[in-house]
C-alpha positions in Angstrom: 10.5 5.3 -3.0 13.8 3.7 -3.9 13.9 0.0 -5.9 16.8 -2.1 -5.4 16.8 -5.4 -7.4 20.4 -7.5 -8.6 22.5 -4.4 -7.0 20.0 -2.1 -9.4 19.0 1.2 -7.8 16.0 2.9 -9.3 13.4 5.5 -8.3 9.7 5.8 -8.7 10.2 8.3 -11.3 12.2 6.1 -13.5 9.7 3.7 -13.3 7.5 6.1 -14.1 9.4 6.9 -16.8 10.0 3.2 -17.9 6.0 2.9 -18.0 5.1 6.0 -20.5 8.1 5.1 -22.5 7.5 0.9 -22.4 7.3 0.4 -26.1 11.2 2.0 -26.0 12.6 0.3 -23.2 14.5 -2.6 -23.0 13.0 -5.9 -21.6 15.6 -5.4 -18.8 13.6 -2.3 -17.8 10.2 -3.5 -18.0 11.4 -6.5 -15.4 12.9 -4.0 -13.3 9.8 -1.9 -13.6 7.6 -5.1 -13.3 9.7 -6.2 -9.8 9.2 -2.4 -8.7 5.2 -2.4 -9.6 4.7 -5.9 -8.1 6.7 -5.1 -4.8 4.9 -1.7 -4.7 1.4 -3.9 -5.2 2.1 -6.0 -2.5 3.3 -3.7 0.0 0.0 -1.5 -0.5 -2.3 -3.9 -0.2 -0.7 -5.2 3.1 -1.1 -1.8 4.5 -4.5 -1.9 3.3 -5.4 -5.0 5.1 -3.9 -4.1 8.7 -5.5 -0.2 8.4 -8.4 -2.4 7.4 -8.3 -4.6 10.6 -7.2 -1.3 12.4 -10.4 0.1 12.0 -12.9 -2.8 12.7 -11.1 -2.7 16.0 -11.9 1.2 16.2 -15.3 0.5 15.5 -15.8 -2.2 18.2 -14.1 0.2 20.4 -16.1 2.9 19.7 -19.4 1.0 19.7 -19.0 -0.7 22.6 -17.9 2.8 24.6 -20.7 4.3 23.1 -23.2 2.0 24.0 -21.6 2.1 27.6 -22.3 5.9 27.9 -25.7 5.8 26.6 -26.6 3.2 29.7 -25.3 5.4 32.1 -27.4 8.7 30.7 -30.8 6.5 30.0 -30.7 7.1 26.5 
């Protein structure tokens, strides 16, 4: 995953990096690792949400097929 913040390219690794070394770094770095982590946060919990609402629709799906088949085999 690639970062770009104020024409600033950085990777996950140097954010990584930034992280185990954040009592050395620069308070330039920790923003730009802050931005990165924040973004990243955002992003994943957004994906959680629609895979969320993904499968509640799978489970109706299924549920409703299921009970459909069982009424056609009287069990």
């Amino acid at each position: 995953m690639e970062y770009n913040s104020e024409n600033i390219k950085v990777t996950a690794n140097e954010i990584s990096e930034i992280i185990r070394e954040h009592k050395t770094r620069s308070n330039k770095d920790l923003v730009v690792a802050l931005e990165f982590v924040k973004k990243d946060f955002e992003l994943t919990k957004e994906s959680l949400i629609k895979m969320t609402e993904h499968l509640d629709k799978l489970e109706v799906a299924y549920n409703t097929i299921l009970k459909e088949y069982k009424s056609r085999n009287g069990k």
